[in-house]
C-alpha positions as CSV (number, residue, x, y, z in Angstrom):
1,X,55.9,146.0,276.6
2,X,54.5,143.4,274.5
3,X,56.6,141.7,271.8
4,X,54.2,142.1,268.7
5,X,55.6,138.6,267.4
6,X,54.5,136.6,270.7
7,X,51.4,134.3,269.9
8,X,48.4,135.6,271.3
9,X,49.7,139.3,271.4
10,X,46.9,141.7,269.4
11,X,49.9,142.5,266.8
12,X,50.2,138.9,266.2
13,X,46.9,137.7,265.6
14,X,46.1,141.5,263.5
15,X,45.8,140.6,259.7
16,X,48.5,142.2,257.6
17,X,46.6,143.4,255.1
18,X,44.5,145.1,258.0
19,X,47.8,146.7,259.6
20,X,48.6,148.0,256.7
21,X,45.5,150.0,255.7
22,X,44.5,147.3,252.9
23,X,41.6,145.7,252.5
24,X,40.9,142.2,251.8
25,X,44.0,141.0,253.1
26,X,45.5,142.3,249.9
27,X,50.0,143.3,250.5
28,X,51.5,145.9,249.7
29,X,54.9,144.0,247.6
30,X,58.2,144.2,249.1
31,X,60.8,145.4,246.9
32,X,61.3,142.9,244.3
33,X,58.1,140.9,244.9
34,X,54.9,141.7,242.2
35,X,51.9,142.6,243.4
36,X,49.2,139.6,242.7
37,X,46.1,140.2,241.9
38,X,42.9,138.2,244.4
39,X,41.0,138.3,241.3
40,X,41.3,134.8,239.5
41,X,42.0,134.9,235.8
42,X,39.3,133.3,233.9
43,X,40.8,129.6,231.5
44,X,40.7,129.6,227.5
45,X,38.4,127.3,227.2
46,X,40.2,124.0,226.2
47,X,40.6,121.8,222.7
48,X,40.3,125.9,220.7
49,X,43.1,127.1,219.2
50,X,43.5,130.3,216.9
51,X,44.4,129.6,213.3
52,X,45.5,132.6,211.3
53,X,43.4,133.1,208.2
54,X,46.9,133.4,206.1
55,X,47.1,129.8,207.6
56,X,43.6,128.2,206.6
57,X,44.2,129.7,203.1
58,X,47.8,127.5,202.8
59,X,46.0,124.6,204.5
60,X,43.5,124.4,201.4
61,X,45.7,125.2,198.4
62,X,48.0,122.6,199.9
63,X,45.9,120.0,200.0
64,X,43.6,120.7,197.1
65,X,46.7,120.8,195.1
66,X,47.3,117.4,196.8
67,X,44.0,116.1,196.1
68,X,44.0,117.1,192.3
69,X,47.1,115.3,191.6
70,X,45.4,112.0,192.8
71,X,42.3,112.8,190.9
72,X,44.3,113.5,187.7
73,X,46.5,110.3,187.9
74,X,43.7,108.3,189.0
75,X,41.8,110.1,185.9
76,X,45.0,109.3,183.3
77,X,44.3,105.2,184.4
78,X,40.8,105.7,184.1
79,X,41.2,107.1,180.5
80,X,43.2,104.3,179.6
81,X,41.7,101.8,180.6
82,X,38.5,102.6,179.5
83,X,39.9,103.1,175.8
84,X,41.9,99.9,176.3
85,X,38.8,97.6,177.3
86,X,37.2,97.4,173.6
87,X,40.7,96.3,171.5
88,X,41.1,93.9,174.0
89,X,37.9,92.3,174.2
90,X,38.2,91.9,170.3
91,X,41.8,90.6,170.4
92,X,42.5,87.9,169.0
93,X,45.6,86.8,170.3
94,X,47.2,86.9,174.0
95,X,48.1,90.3,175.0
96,X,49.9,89.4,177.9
97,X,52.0,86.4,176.1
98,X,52.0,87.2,172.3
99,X,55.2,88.6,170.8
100,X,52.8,89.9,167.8
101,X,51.5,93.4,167.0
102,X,49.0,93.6,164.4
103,X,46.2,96.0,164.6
104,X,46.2,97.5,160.8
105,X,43.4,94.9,160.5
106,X,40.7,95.9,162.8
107,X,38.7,92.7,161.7
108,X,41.3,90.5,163.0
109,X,43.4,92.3,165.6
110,X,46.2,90.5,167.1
111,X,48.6,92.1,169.6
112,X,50.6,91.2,172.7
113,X,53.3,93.1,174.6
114,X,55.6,90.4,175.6
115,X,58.3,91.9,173.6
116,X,57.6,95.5,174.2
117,X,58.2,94.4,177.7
118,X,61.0,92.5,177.8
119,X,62.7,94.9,175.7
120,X,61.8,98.0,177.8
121,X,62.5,96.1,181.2
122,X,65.8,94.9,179.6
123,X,67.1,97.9,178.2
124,X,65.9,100.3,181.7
125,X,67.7,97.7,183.9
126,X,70.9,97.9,181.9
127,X,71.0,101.7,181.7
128,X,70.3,101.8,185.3
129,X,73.0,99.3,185.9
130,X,75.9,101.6,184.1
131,X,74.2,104.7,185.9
132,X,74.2,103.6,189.1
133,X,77.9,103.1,190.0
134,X,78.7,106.3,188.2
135,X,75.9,108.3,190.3
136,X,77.1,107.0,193.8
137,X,81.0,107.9,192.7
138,X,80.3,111.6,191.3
139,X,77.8,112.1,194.3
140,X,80.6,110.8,196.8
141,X,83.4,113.1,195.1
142,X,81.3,115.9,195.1
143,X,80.5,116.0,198.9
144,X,82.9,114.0,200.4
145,X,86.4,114.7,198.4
146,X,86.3,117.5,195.8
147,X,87.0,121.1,197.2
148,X,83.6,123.2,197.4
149,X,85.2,125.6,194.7
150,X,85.3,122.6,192.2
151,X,82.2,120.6,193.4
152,X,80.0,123.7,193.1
153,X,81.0,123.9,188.7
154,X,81.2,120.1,188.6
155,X,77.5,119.8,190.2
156,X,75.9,122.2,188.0
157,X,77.6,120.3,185.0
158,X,75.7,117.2,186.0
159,X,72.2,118.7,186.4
160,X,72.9,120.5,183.4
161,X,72.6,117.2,181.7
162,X,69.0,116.8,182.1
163,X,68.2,120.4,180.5
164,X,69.5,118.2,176.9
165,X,66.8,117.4,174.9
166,X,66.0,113.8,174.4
167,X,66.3,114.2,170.6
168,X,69.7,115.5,170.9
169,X,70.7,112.5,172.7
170,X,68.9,110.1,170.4
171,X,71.2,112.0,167.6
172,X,75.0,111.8,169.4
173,X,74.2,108.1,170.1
174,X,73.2,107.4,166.6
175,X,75.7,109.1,164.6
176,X,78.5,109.6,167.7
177,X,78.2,107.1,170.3
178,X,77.2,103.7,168.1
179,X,80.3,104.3,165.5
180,X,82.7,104.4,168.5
181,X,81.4,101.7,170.4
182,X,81.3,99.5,167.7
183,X,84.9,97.7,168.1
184,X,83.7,97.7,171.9
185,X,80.8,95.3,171.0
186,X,82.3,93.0,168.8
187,X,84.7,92.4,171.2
188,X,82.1,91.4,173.9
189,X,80.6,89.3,170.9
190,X,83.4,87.6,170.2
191,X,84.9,86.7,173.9
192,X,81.5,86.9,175.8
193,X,78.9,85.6,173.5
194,X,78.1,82.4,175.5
195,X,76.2,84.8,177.4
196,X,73.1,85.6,176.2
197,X,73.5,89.3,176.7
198,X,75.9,89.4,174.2
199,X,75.1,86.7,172.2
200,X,74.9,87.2,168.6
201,X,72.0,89.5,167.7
202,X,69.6,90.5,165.0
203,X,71.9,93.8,164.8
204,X,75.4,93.6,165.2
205,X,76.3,97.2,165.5
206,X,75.0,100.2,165.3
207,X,71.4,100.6,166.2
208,X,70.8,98.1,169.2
209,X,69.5,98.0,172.9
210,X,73.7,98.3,173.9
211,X,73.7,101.1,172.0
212,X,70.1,102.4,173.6
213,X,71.0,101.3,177.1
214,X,74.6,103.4,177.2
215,X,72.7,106.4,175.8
216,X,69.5,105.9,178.4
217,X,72.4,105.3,181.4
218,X,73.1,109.2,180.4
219,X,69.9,110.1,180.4
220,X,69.0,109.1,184.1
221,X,72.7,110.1,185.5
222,X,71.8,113.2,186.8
223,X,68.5,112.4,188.4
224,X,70.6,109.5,190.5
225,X,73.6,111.9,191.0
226,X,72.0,115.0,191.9
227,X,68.7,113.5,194.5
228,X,72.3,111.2,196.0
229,X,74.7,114.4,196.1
230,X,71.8,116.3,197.9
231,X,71.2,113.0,200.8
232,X,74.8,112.8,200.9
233,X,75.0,116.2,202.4
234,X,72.5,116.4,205.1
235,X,74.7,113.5,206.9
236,X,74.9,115.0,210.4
237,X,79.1,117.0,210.5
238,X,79.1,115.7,214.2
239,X,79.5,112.3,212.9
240,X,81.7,113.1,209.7
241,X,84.0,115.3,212.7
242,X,83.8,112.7,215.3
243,X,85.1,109.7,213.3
244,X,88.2,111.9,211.2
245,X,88.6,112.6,215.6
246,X,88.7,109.2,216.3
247,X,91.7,108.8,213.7
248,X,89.5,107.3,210.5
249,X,90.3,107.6,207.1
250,X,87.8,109.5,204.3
251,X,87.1,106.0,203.1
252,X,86.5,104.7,206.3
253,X,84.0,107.5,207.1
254,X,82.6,107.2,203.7
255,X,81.6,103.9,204.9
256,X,80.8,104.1,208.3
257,X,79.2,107.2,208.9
258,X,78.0,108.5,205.1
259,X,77.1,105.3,203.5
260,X,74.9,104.2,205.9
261,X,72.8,107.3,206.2
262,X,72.5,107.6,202.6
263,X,71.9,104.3,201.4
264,X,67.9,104.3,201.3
265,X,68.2,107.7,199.8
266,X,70.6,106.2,196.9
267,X,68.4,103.2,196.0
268,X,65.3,105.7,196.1
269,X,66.9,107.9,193.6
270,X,68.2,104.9,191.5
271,X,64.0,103.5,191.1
272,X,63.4,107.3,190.5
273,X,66.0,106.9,187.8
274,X,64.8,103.4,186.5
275,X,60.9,104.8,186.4
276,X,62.7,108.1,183.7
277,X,64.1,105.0,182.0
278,X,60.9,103.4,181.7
279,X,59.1,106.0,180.1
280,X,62.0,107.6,177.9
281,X,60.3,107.9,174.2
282,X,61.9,110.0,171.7
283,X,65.9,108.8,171.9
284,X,65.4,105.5,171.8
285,X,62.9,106.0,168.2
286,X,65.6,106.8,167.0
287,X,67.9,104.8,167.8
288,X,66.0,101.4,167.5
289,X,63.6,102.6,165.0
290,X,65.6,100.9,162.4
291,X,65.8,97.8,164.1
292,X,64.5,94.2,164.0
293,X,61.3,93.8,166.6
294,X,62.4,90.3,167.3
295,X,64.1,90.0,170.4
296,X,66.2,86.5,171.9
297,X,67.3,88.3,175.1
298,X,70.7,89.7,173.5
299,X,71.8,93.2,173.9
300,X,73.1,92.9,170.5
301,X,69.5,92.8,169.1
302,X,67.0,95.4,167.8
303,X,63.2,96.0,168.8
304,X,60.9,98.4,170.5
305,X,60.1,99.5,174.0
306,X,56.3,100.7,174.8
307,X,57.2,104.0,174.7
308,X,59.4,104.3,171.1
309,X,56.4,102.0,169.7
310,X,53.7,103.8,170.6
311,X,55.9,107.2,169.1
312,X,56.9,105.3,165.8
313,X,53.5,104.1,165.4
314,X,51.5,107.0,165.7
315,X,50.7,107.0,162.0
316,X,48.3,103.9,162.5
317,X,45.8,105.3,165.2
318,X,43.4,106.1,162.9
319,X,40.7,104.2,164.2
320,X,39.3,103.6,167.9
321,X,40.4,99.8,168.0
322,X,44.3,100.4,166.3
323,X,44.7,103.5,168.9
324,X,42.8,101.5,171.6
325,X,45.4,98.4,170.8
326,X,48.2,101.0,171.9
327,X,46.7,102.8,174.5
328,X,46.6,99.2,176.2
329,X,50.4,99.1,175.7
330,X,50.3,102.6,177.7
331,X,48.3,101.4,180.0
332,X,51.0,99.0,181.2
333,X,53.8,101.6,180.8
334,X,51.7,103.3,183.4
335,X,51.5,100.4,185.5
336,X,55.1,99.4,185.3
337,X,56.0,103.1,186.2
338,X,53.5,103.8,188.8
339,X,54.7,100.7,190.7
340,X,58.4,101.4,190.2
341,X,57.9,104.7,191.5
342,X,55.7,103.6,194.5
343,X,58.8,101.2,195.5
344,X,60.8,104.5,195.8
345,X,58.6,106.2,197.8
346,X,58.2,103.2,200.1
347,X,62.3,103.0,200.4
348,X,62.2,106.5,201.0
349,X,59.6,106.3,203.8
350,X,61.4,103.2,205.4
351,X,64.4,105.1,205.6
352,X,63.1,108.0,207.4
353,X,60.7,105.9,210.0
């Protein structure tokens, strides 16, 4: 008898499929094998994919939303500077390099924001220097040392801080802060006067940009504090648990692992702060609205920042050229903030690419 494996032998050369009673060549499956179809499956065509119609509806609100903030900022400058064109074409005076502000006399209007801006820049940059330090430490405490049962109270203390109105604030530093201060800055006066931040002022206590700066450094603590405490927290626990493994101290991991992955976010939050500081209007009336507008540099001295000048003024716009003549002051307010704020997005994206 034949061995039906031998080449050449009928059963050899048989087709399977044929043995078995199937057509086309087509196998039954062994146990544990599927059966395959012969038939080939047709290919989705390529480059067509299906998109939900929950997900084109999200896709437009999100970006017409984004689109109608750009329009509406780029329509704010528009508006300004359209309003701002005529007062400055009949200025008489340098608006860039005057320390004057004139405009009750629409025949001869003379205005300049030199002061406005050195005392705005001055008094922001001092606020965010007392902020700063404070916002890094609480934000460190709070994540890094502080058990979660007392960082969870203390946090919400801090945010709470922004829900104050500014004219609360502009009251406590008036009447609270500047009283107790006030041995505080004569002593600077007295020992540190031969520098010009605390040389000897048009206002020796009370109402002045020290006074402003402390109250504005309040202000802008919990925007630092709570954008830091929330960067501080996404640092990776794998590295936080791998360096207290490898035997280093809180400090040292503070510095070696969360420092350096915060960092970017810290100095982003800190321009996010300075921009608030920029802008800040009605504490700041009040506590410089009293003052002396000419201003030597000292933090001892009175005067006004765009924002409280524009508020205290307000009385005066009664004509196109007078409200024109500060609605040119806005306009670079909204300059100054827009490219503060556009450093802080640029930081941010740094840090993440």
């Amino acid at each position: 008898m034949s061995d039906p494996t031998t080449p050449g032998s009928p059963a050899a050369t048989e087709d399977p499929g044929e043995r078995r009673g199937l057509p086309g060549g087509a196998t039954v499956p062994e146990a544990g094998i599927a059966f395959a179809s012969a038939e080939p499956v047709a290919p989705e065509p390529a480059g067509k994919t299906f998109v939900q119609r929950g997900d084109r509806i999200f896709r437009v609100l999100a970006v017409g939303s984004g689109a109608f903030v750009v329009i509406l900022i780029g329509a704010i400058g528009l508006f300004l500077l359209v309003q701002a064109i005529p007062p400055l074409l009949d200025n008489n005076d340098n608006f860039l390099t005057s320390r004057t502000f004139d405009v009750e006399d629409t025949a001869n209007l003379k205005f300049g924001i030199l002061d406005l801006l050195l005392v705005t820049v001055e008094v922001s940059l001092f606020a965010l220097l007392l902020a700063m330090p404070v916002g890094l430490a609480i934000a460190l405490f709070l994540t890094q040392y502080a058990p979660r049962r007392l960082a969870r109270p203390m946090a919400y203390a801090v945010d709470l801080l922004a829900a104050v109105p500014s004219i609360v604030f502009g009251l406590w530093g008036i009447f609270v802060l500047a009283p107790v201060i006030e041995p505080f800055s004569s002593w600077l006066q007295a020992n540190l006067g031969f520098i010009f931040l605390f040389s000897d002022g048009n206002v020796r206590e009370g109402p002045n940009l020290f006074t402003a700066g402390i109250v504005l450094a309040v202000m802008i603590l919990p925007i630092i504090t709570a954008i830091t405490r929330e960067i501080f927290d996404q640092t990776p626990r794998t590295q936080i648990e791998g360096a207290l493994a490898l035997g280093a101290t809180r400090w040292e991991v503070v510095k070696t692992v969360v420092w350096p992955f915060g960092k970017g976010g810290y100095v982003a939050a800190s321009m996010l702060g300075l921009g608030r500081a920029l802008g800040e209007t009605i504490a700041l009336a009040i506590i410089l609205a009293a003052t002396f507008e000419v201003f030597s540099g000292s933090l001892f001295d009175g005067g006004a920042t765009f924002a409280s000048k524009i508020a205290l003024s307000f009385a005066e716009l009664n004509n196109p050229l007078s409200a024109g003549a500060y609605i040119a002051a806005g306009l670079v307010l909204f300059v100054l903030t827009f490219v503060v704020n556009a450093i802080a997005r640029a930081v941010i994206v740094r840090k993440v690419d």
